[in-house]
RODO-2510 file (C-alpha; in nm, 4 decimals, decimal comma):
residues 220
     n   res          X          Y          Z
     1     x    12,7737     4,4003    -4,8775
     2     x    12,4886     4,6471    -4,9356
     3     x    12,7401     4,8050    -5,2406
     4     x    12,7677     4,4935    -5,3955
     5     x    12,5744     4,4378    -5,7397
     6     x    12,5165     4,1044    -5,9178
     7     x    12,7054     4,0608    -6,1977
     8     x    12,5889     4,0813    -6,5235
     9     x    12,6578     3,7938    -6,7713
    10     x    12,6567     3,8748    -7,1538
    11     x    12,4116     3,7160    -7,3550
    12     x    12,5108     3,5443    -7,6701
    13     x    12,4108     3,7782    -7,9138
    14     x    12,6186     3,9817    -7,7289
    15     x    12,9180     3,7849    -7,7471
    16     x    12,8753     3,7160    -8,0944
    17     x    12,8310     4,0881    -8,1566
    18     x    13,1720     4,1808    -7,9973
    19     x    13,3514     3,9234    -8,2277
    20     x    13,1685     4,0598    -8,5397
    21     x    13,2542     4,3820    -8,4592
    22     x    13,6399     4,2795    -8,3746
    23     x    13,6462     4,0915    -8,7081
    24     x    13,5242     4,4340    -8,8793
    25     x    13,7374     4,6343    -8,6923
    26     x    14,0616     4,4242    -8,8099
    27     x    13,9842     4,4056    -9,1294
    28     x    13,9066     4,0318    -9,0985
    29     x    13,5453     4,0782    -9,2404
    30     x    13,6213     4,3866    -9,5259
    31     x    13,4002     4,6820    -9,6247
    32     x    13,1628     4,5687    -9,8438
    33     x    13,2204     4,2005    -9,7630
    34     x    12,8709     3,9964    -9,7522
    35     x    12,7855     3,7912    -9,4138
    36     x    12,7344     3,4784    -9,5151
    37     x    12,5064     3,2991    -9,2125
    38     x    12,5636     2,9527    -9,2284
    39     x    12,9399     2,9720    -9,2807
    40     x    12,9100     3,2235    -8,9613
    41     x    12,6914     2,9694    -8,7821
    42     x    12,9565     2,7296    -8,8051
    43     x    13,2413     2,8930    -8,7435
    44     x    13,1347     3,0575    -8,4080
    45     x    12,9911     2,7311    -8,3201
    46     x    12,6276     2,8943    -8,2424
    47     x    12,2909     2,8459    -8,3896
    48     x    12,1017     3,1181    -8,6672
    49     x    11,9071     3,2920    -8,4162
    50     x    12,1203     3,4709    -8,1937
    51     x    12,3771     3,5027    -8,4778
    52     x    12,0816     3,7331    -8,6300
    53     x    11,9968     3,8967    -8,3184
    54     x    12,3811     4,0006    -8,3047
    55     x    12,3563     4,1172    -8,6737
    56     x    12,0918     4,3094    -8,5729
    57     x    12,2740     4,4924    -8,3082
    58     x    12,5567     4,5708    -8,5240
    59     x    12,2907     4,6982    -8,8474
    60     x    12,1426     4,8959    -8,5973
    61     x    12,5325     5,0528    -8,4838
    62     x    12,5755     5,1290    -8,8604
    63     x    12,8529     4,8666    -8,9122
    64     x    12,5976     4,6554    -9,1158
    65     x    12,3633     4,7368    -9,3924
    66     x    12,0999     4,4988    -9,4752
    67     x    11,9909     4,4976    -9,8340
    68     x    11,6294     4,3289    -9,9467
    69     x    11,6779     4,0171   -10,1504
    70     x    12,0360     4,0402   -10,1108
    71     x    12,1730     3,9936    -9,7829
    72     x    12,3530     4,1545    -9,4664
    73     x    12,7022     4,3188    -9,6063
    74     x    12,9847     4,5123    -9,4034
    75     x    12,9420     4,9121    -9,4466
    76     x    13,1847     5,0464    -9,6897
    77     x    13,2688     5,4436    -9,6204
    78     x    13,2043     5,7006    -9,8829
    79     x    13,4485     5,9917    -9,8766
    80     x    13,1836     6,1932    -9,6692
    81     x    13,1434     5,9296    -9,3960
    82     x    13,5776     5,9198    -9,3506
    83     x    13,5323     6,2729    -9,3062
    84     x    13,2287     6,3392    -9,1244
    85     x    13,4099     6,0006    -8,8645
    86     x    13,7572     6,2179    -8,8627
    87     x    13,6031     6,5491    -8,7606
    88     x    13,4694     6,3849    -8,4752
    89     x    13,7203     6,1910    -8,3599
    90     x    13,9396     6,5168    -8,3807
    91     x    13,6635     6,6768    -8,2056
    92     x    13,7143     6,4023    -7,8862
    93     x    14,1392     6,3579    -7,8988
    94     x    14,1741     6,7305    -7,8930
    95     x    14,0026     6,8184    -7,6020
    96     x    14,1650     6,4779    -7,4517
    97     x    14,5013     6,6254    -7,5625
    98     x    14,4413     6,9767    -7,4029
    99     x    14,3085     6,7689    -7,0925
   100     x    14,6355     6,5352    -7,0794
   101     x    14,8228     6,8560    -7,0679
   102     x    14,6300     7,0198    -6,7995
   103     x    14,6553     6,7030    -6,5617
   104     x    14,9686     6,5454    -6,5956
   105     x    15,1671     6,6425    -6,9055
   106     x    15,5018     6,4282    -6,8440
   107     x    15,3629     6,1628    -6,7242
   108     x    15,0801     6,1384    -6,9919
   109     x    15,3144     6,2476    -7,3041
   110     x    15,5705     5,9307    -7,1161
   111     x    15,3394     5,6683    -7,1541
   112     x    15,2414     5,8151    -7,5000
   113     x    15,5822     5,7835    -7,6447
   114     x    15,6359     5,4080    -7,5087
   115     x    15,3407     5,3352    -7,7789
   116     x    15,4581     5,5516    -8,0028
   117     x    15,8176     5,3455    -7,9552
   118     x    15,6225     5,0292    -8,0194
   119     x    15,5400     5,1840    -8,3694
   120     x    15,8874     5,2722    -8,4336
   121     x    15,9829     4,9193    -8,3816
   122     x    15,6656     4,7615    -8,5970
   123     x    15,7630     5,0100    -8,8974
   124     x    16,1365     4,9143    -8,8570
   125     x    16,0274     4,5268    -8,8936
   126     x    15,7657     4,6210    -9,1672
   127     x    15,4708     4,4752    -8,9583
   128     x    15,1990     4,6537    -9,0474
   129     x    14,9187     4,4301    -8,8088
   130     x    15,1891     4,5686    -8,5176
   131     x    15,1569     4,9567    -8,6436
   132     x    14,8272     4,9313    -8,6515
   133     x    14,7307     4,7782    -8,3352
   134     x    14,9680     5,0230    -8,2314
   135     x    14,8566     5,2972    -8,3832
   136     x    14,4785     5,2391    -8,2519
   137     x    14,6403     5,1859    -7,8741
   138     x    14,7811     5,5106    -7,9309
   139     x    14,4764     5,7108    -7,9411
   140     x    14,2999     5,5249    -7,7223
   141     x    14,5195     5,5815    -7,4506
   142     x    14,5280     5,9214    -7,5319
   143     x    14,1649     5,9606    -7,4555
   144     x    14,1642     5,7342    -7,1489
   145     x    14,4690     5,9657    -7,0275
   146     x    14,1851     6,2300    -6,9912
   147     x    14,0178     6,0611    -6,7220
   148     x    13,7069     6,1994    -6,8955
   149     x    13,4172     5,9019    -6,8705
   150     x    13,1962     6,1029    -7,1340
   151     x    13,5115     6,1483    -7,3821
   152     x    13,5699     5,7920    -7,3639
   153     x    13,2261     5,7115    -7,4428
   154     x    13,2081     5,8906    -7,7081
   155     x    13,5682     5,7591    -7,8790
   156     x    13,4142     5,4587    -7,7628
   157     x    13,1463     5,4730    -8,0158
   158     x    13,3979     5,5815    -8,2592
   159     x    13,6939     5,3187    -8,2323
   160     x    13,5584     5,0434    -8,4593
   161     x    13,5153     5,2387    -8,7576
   162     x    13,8587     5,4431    -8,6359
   163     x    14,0424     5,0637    -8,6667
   164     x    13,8463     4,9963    -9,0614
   165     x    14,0504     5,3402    -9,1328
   166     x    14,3470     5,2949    -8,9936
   167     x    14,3468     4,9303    -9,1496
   168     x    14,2952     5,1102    -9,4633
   169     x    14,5121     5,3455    -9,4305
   170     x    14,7952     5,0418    -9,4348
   171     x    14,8611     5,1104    -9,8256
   172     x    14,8691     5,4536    -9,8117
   173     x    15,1763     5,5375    -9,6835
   174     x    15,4690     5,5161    -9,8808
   175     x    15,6403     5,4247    -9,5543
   176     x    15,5183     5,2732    -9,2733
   177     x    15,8020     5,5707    -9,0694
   178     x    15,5383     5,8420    -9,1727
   179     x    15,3283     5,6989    -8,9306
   180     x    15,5488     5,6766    -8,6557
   181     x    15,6831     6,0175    -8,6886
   182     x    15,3495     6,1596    -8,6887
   183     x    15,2301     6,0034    -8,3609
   184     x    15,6151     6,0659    -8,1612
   185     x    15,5546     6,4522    -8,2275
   186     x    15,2345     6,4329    -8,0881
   187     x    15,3534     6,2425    -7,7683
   188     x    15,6530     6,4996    -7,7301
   189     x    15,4391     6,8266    -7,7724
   190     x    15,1948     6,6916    -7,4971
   191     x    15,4952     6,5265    -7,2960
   192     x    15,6752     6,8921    -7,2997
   193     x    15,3554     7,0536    -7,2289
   194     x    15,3251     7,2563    -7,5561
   195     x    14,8614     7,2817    -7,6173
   196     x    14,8945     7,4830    -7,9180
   197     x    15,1625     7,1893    -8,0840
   198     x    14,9860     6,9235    -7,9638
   199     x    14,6750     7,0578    -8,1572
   200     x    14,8396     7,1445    -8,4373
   201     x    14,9760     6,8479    -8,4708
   202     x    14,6488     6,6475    -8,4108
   203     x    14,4640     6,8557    -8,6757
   204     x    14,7416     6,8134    -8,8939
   205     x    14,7577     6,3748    -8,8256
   206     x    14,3702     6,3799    -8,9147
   207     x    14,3807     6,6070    -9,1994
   208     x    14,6033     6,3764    -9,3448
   209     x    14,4673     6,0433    -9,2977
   210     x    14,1278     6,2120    -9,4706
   211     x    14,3249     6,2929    -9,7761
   212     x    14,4883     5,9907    -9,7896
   213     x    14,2035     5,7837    -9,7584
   214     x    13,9602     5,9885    -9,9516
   215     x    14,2107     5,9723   -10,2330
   216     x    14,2566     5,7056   -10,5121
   217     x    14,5247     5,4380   -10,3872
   218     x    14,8541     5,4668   -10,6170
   219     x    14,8561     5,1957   -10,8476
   220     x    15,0474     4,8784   -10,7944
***
């Protein structure tokens, strides 16, 4: 019994702050968009001032910005903030990749291309919410594959603006196969144990998403 710790309970403003962050993550509450309290208040079913405290949190994470006189709106990225977020995110997935390689390469590059299947299948039905909840699983598997607590922290940090990207990256492709393709050959160079591909190919998936982001959309 002596390992035994009590368990820790979440306080509200936590809670709240999880949802906020889930409903920024998925697009649900859009860069830019302004957090209106009341209609917040009611809809989570929870009083002003833990709904603030949880704002708070969430200004203080960088996924709010809280203007005087104006309100509390959702961070929109400037073309310097996608790339300064991409370059350390490739930072984290390519040492996971290298990692993934070293450990357990099949195995790891296996359950890498089941995901990557899942995209195939989302693209083929044209459901973009599926590729990209896909698409996010994807890399976040590939970090957890690492077995690397401090790698996983840090793509922890990282994963809620990574899912405002890939959300916006939903318009930028002028088919939703690009993005399959581009996450299979990663999953096969790490599967058949090939470091140099895999990061190649890595560099080459985040390069891309920067310059497609960072780039006027093509008009309707």
């Amino acid at each position: 019994m002596e390992h035994l710790t009590p368990v820790v309970q979440e306080t509200t403003p936590a809670l709240i702050a999880r949802q906020l962050r889930r409903a920024i993550g998925q697009g649900e509450l859009a860069p830019g968009a302004q957090l209106n309290e009341a209609e917040l208040s009611r809809h989570l079913g929870v009083s002003r001032g833990p709904l603030r405290e949880a704002m708070q949190r969430l200004t203080q994470e960088g996924l709010l910005v809280s203007i005087r006189n104006r309100g509390v709106f959702v961070i929109e990225f400037a073309d310097d903030d996608v790339r300064d977020m991409y370059l350390a995110r490739a930072a984290v997935e390519r040492a996971a990749a290298a990692r993934v390689i070293e450990l357990d390469a099949a195995r790891g590059g296996e359950r890498l291309l089941e995901v990557a299947e899942r995209m195939r299948e989302a693209a083929e039905h044209d459901d973009a919410d599926a590729l990209t909840a896909a698409d996010v699983e994807f890399h976040a598997l590939l970090v957890a594959l690492a077995r690397s607590p401090r790698l996983s922290r840090m793509h922890n940090t990282l994963m809620v603006e990574t899912r405002m990207c890939i959300t916006a990256l939903e318009n930028r492709y002028s088919s939703h196969t690009i993005r399959y393709e581009e996450h299979h050959e990663i999953a096969r160079a790490i599967c058949e144990g090939r470091p140099e591909d895999a990061d190649r190919l890595l560099v080459e998936h985040m390069d891309d998403a920067v310059a497609r982001l960072t780039r006027a959309p093509e008009p309707a």
